[in-house]
C-alpha positions as CSV (number, residue, x, y, z in Angstrom):
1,X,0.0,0.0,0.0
2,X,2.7,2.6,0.8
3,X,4.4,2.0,-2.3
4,X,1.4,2.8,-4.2
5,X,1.0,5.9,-2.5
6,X,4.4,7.2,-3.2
7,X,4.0,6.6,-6.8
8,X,0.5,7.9,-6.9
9,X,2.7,11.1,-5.1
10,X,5.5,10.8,-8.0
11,X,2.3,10.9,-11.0
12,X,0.6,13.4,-9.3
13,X,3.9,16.2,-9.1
14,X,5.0,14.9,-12.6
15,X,1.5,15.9,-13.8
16,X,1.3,19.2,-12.2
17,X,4.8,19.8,-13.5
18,X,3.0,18.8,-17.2
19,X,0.6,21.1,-16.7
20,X,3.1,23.8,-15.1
21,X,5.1,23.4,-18.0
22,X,2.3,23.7,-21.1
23,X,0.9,27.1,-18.9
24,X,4.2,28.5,-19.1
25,X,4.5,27.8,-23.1
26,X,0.8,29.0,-23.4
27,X,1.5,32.0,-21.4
28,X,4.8,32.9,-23.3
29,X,2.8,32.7,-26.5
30,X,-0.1,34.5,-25.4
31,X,3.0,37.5,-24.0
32,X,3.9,37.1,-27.8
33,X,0.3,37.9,-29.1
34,X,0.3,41.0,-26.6
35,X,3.1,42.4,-27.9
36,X,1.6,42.9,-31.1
37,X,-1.1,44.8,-30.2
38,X,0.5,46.9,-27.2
39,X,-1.7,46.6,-23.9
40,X,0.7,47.4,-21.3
41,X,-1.7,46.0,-19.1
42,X,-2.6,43.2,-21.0
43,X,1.4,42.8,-21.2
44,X,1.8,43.3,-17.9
45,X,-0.7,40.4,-17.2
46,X,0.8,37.8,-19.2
47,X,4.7,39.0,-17.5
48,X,2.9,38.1,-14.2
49,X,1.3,34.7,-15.3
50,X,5.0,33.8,-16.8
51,X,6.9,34.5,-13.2
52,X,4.0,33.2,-11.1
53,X,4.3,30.1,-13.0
54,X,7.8,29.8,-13.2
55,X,8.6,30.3,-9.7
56,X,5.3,27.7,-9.3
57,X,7.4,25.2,-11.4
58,X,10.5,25.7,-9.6
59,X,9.1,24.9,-6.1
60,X,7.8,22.4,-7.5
61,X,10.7,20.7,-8.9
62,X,12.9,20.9,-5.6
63,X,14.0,25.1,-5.8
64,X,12.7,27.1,-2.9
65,X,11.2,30.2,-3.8
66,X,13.9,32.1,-1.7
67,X,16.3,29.8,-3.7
68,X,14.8,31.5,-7.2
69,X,14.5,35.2,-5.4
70,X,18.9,34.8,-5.0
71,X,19.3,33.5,-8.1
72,X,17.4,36.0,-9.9
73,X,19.3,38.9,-7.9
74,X,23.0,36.8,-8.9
75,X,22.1,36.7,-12.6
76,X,21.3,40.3,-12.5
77,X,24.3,41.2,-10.7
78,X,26.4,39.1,-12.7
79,X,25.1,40.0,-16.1
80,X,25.8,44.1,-15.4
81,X,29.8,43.2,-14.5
82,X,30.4,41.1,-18.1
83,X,27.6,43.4,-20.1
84,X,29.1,46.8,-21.7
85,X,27.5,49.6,-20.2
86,X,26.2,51.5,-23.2
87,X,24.2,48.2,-24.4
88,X,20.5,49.5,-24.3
89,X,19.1,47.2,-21.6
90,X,22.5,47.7,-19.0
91,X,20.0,50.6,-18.1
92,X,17.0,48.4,-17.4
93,X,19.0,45.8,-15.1
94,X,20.4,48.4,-13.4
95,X,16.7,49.6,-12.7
96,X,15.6,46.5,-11.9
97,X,18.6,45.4,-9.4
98,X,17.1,49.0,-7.7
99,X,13.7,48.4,-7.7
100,X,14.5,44.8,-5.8
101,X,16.3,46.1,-3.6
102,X,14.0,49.0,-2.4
103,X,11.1,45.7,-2.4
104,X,13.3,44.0,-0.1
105,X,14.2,46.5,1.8
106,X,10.5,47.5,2.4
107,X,9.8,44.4,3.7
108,X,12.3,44.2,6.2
């Protein structure tokens, strides 16, 4: 009996990780479709569904969500010492390594 309850546990967080996986695809395409037509809101939504269900899929695959919040900040930092300055999006990283930190610091 146990061991059929551990792999009912296995099918049941491979299936959600399925289903993770095709909403993420969907919700990339659907970012895709927004960018046509610009909605920032509409754009804005579809950017939310994308890192709710990607942080979703990474907890669900063994990365804690504090694991995926360093990570995030690493890349960032990492990616503005080997980028050239006076690329167009150094700007945006730069703006986005501020905004987390003011978040973070908020919630302290």
């Amino acid at each position: 009996m146990r061991n059929r309850l551990k792999i009912n546990r296995i099918t049941d967080r491979n299936t959600t990780i399925e289903y993770l996986k095709a909403d993420l695809v969907q919700s990339v395409g659907e970012l895709f479709k927004a960018l046509i037509k610009p909605d920032t809101e509409e754009i804005a939504d579809r950017l939310a569904n994308i890192v709710i269900i990607s942080c979703v899929l990474g907890r669900r695959s063994g990365v804690s969500f504090q694991a995926t919040n360093q990570a995030l900040a690493d890349k960032i930092d990492n990616t503005l010492q080997n980028v050239a300055s006076d690329q167009n999006w150094y700007q945006d990283l730069v703006e986005l390594r501020q905004y987390l930190e003011e978040r973070k610091d908020r919630n302290r």
